[in-house]
N, C-alpha and C positions, 0 to 999 in steps of 0.2 A: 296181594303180592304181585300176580301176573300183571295187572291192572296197572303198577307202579314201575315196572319193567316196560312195557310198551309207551307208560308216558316219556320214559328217559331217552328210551331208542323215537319218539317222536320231537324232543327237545333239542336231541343230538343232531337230525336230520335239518330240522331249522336252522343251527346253528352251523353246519355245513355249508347252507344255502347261502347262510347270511354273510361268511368267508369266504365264498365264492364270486358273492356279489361285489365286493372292497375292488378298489382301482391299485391299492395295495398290496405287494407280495406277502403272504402270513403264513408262519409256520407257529408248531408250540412245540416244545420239548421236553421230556419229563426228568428226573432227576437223575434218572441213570441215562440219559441222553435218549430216550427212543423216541423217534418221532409218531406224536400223537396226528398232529393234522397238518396241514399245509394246503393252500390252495394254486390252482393252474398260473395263477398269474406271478408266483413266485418262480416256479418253475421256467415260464417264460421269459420272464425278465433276467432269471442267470443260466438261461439257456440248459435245465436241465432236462435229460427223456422222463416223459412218465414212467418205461420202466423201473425206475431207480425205487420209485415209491410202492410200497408192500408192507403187508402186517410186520414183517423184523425189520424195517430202516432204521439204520442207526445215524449219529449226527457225521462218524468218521467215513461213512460211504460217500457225503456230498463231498469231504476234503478229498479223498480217494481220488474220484471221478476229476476233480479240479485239477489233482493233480499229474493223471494220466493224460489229457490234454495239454499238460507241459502248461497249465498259469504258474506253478512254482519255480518251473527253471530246475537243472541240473540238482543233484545231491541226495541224500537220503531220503527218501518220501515218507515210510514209517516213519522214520520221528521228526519229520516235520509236524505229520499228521498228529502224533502223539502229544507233539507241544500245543497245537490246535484246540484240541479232545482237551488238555491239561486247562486252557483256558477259558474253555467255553464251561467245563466245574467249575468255578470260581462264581459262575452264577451273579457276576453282579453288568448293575446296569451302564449299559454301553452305547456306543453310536459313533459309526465312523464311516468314510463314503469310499466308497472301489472304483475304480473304473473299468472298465468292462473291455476286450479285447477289440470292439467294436466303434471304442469310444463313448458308449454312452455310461453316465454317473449313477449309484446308485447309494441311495441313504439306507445304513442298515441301522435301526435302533433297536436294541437286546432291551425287556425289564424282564427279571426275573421273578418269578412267582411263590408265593406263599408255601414253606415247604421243598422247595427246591425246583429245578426245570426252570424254561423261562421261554416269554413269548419274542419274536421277532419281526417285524416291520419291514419290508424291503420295499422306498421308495424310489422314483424313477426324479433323478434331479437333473435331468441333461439342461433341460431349458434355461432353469434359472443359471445352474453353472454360465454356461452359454451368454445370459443377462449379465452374471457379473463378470467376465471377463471383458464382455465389453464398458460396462459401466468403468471398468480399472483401465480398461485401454484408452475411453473418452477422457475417464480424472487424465492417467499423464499426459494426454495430447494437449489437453486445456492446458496445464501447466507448464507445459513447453511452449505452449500460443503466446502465455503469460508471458513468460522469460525472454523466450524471443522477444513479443510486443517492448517488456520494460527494458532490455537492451537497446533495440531499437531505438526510442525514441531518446535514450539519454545520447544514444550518437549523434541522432540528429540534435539535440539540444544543443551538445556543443558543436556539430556542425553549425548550426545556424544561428549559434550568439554570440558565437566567433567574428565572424563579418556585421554582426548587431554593435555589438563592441564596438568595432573598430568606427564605422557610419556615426552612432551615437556620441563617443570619445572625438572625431575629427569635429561634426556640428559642434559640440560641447566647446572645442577649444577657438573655434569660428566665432563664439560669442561674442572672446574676450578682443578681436579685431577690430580696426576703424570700418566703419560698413557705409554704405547710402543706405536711408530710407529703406528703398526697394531692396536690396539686397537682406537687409534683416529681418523685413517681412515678409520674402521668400525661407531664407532661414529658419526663421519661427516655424512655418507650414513643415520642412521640413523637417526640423526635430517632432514636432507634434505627429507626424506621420510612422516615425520610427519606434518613437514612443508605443505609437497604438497596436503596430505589427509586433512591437514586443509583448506587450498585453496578451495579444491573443496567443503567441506563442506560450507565454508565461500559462495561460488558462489550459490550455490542450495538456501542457505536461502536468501540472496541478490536478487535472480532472483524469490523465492517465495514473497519478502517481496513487489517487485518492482510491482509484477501479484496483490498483493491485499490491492496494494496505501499505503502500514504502511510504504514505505521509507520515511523518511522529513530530510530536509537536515537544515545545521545549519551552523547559521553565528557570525563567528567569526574573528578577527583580528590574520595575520600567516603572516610568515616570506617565499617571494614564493623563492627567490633567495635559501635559508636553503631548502628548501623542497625540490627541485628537486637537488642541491648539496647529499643533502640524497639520494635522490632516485639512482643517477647516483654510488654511494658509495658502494652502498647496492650491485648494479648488475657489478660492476666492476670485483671482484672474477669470476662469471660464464663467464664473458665474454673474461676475458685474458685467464682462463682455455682451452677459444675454441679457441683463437690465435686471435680474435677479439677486435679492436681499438673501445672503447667507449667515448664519447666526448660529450658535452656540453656547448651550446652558448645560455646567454641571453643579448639581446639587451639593451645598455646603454639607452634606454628610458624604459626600464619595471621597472615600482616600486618593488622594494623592499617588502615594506607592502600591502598586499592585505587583502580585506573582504571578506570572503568566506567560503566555505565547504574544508576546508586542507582533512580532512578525505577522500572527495569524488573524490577530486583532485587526491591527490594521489593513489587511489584505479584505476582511470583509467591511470594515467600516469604507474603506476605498469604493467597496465596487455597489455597497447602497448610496452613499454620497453622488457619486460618479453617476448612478443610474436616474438619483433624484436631479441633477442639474440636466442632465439630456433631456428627461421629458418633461420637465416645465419651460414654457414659454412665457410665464409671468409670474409676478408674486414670489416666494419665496423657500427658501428649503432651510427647516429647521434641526440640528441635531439635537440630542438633551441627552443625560444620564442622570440617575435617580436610584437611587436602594429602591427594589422590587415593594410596592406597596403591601404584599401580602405575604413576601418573604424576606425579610430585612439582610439576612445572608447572602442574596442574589441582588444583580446590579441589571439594571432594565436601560436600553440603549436603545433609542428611538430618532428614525431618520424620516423628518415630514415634509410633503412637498405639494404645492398647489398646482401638481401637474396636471399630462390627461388622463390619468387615473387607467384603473384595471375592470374590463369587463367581467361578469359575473361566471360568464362561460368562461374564460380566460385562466381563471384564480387556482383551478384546481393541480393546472399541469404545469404553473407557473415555476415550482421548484423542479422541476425534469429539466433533464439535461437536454442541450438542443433546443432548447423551445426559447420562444418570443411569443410575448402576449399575442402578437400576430405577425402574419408573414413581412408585409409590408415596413414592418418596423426595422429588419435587418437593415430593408433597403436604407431606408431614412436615416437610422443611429447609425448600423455598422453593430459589429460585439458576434461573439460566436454563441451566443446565446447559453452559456457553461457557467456565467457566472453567480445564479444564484442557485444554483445546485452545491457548485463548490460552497458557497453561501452558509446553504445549509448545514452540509456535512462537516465544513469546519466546526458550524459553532454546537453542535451535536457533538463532534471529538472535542472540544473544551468543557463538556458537559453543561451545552446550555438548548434555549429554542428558541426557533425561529418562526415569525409569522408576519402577517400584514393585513389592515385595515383598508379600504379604499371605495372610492365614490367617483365612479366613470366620469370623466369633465372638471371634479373638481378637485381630486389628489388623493395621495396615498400616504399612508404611514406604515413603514417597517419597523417593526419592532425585535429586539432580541433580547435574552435575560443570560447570562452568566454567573458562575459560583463569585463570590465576591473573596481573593487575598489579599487582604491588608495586609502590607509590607512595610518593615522600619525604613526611612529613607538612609543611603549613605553617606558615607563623608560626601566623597569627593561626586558623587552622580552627578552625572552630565558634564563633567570636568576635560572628557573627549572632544564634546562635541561644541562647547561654551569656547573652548581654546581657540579657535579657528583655526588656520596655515600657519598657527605660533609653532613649528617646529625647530627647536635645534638643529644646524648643522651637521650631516650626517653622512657616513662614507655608506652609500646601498649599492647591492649589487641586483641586478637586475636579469633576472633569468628566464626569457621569453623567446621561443623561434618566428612568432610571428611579426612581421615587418609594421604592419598597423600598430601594432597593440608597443609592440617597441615605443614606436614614436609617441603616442597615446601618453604612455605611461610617464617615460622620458621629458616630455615637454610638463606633464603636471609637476611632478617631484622636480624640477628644473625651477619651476615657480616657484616651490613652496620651500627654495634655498639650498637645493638637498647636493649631491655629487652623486651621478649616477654614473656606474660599470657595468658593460652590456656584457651577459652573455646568452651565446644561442642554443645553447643543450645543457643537458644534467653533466657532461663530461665535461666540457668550459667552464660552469659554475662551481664543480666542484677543485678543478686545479686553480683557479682565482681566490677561492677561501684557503686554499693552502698556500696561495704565493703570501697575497696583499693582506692588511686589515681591513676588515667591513663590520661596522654598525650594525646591519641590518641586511637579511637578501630577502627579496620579493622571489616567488618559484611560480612557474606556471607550471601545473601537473603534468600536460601532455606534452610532452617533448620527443623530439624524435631520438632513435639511439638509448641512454639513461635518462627515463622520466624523472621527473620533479619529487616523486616517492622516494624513488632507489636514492637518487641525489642526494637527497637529505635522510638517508639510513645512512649512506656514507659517509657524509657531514660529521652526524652524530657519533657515528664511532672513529672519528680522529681524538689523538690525545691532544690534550694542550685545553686553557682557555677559548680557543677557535669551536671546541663542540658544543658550547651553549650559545652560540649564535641568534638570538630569534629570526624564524625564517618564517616568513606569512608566506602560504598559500595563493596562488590565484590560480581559478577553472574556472571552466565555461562549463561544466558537467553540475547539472544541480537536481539531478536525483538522491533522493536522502542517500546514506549510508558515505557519499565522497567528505564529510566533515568527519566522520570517526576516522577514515582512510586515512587523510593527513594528516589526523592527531596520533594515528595510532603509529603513523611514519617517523613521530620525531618533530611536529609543526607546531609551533604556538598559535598557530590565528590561521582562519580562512577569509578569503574576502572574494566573492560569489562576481563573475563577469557578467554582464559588460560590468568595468568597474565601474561604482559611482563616484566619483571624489570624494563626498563626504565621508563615503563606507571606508573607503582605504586613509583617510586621513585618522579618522574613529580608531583605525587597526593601529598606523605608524603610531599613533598616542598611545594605546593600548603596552605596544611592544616597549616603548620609553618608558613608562608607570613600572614595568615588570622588571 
């Protein structure tokens, strides 16, 4: 018996030790609240004296003490302390963090014990607190970096495609003049210039829009067989220029109509075409399409070229942004080296992949595979674009501040038979729909005074036949989200600047069909 008595006062003393040693505050409580143990580091971390602790401690003496230090603030302190004492019976398991007059955090975790009482935890959380407030203050900084960055760059967008526009729209109509020789092979250099400055602009915004998720891709019914016939059409010039055989195979099992992003399609069939005619210097660049040999649901698009191929070192960071297989190559091609990153990433958001084959000296093969949507073809498809400048006769009213883009626009629609009415704000455009009849108005969104938005909220809530007007769109702002903007304004149609004739010819057909 004495023997079993000395072992328990030797297990107890252990167990003291072993409470003392914890980087943790520890108390234990019994069910009528007396405090059984606690160690120093409890006490120091809520700043209590040792006096307090003695064979009668009860749990309402620490709320006491708390509360003669004034932590409760004015009012009754018995039955503060009383509701305290009320909730510490309840005996169930708990965990909530204080903060301390000092500022420092402290995790208290209550479990309660078999039979009643309960033990208590008191950790020191100042640090991590500390971690996460900054981790929370770095998320919103980053995202205001964001917001700022994708502001930014849509202003400049349309700062800078604004006078794109207008550069590319004057060459454009320069074509259609009597020229010398010289003159239109200055010409030529000069649209081809404008061309490529727009590229890379187009690349910078495409690879900022891709960095802060605003790209979404759109599904639509296209003609794939038309589309890459286009494609191969477009680069045929640059490529007989370099003595270069360009060719084009799609397999009698590839539908015709597909569901898909045509847009996105061809922004990367462009930019591996585009990459295969730069770097070959002979021989030839092959396109093909094929159902995936080992998935017949996936369609396999392969772009080959007997160019100077991809070094071994080279291949791995070839998808990274910024990069060129080598430095030198900027100099030589030009390109902001963005584009098969976007590359990739596009054809990953279509849910496809992307790779390439290659033999230093003697050419590469890009390869991509995409979901395959066979689509019914429609009546009238491609009945836009098959029309040509067949338009009817048509009163437009024309709603643009800018002086370029005026004439731009004015002289095209002036070709294609039409009657144009100018006007220079959303205030002009709108008293003109209420004077005159118009067909049709063209709106530039940014206008000074009532933009192109309000304009056409206003439009639309005139009574009369004059509120179903179709009114097409035109911005130079081509961060996603400006097409839901105008449709959600009251817009039939958008047409993205600098215009292209075709694209606004495609629209004025469009608005006629409807």
């Amino acid at each position: 018996m004495h023997h079993g008595a000395g072992s328990a006062e030797f297990k107890w003393r252990h167990l003291i030790e072993a409470v003392e040693e914890f980087g943790q505050g520890f108390t234990v409580f019994d069910r009528d609240l007396n405090l059984i143990l606690c160690n120093n580091r409890f006490l120091e971390m809520l700043d209590f004296p040792p006096s307090l602790i003695h064979p009668g401690t009860v749990f309402a003496d620490f709320m006491r003490y708390n509360a003669m230090r004034g932590e409760y603030g004015p009012g009754d302190v018995e039955a503060l302390v009383a509701e305290r004492v009320e909730r510490a019976r309840n005996f169930a398991p708990h965990c909530f963090e204080r903060e301390r007059p000092d500022g420092t955090v402290v995790e208290v975790r209550g479990t309660p014990l078999p039979g009643g009482g309960f033990v208590t935890t008191y950790t020191d959380i100042t640090d991590r607190k500390r971690a996460e407030r900054m981790l929370i203050h770095a998320k919103d900084k980053a995202e205001e970096t964001a917001r700022l960055k994708a502001n930014f760059l849509a202003t400049m967008s349309h700062e800078i495609r604004t006078p794109m526009n207008g550069v590319l729209g004057m060459l454009h109509l320069l074509t259609g003049s009597p020229l010398t020789p010289d003159q239109r092979d200055h010409l030529e250099t000069a649209q081809s210039s404008a061309r490529a400055l727009l590229a890379i602009i187009n690349d910078i915004l495409d690879f900022s829009k891709l960095e802060a998720g605003q790209m979404k891709l759109e599904a639509t019914k296209f003609d794939l067989h038309r589309l890459l016939e286009e494609m191969v059409a477009l680069l045929k010039g640059a490529a007989r220029d370099k003595g270069l055989t360009l060719s084009l195979r799609i397999a009698d099992t590839v539908p015709r109509y597909q569901a898909g992003d045509p847009t996105r399609l061809r922004q990367v069939l462009t930019n591996l075409m585009g990459n295969a005619v730069k770097f070959t210097e002979k021989g030839d660049v092959a396109v093909s399409v094929e159902p995936e040999e080992s998935d017949s649901s996936r369609l396999r698009f392969e772009v080959a070229d007997t160019g100077i191929g991809i070094e071994p070192a080279a291949a791995p960071a070839l998808f990274s942004e910024f990069v060129q297989a080598d430095s030198s190559i900027t100099r030589r091609f030009g390109g902001t080296g963005l584009g098969l990153s976007i590359c990739k990433r596009l054809v990953e958001m279509m849910g496809g992949e992307i790779g390439f084959d290659s033999i230093p000296g003697e050419g590469t093969t890009f390869h991509f595979t995409l979901p395959l949507s066979a689509a019914l073809p429609d009546q009238d498809s491609g009945a836009a674009e098959d029309a040509g400048p067949d338009l009817p006769p048509m009163a437009v009213l024309l709603a643009e501040d800018n002086p370029v883009n005026q004439k731009l626009t004015t002289t095209l629609l002036d070709r294609w038979g039409q009657r144009v009415t100018l006007a220079r704000n959303g205030a002009e455009a709108i008293a003109a729909v209420a004077r005159d009849h118009f067909d049709l108005v063209l709106m530039d969104v940014h206008m000074p005074g009532i933009d192109g938005l309000e304009a056409t909220r206003r439009i639309r809530a005139m009574s009369g036949p004059v509120a179903k007007i179709p009114i097409i769109a035109m911005t130079a702002d081509v961060m996603d989200g400006d097409a839901a903007l105008c449709l959600d304004a009251g817009m039939d149609d958008y047409v993205a600047k600098p215009v292209e004739p075709t694209r606004l010819l495609a629209a004025l057909h469009r608005a006629i069909r409807r």
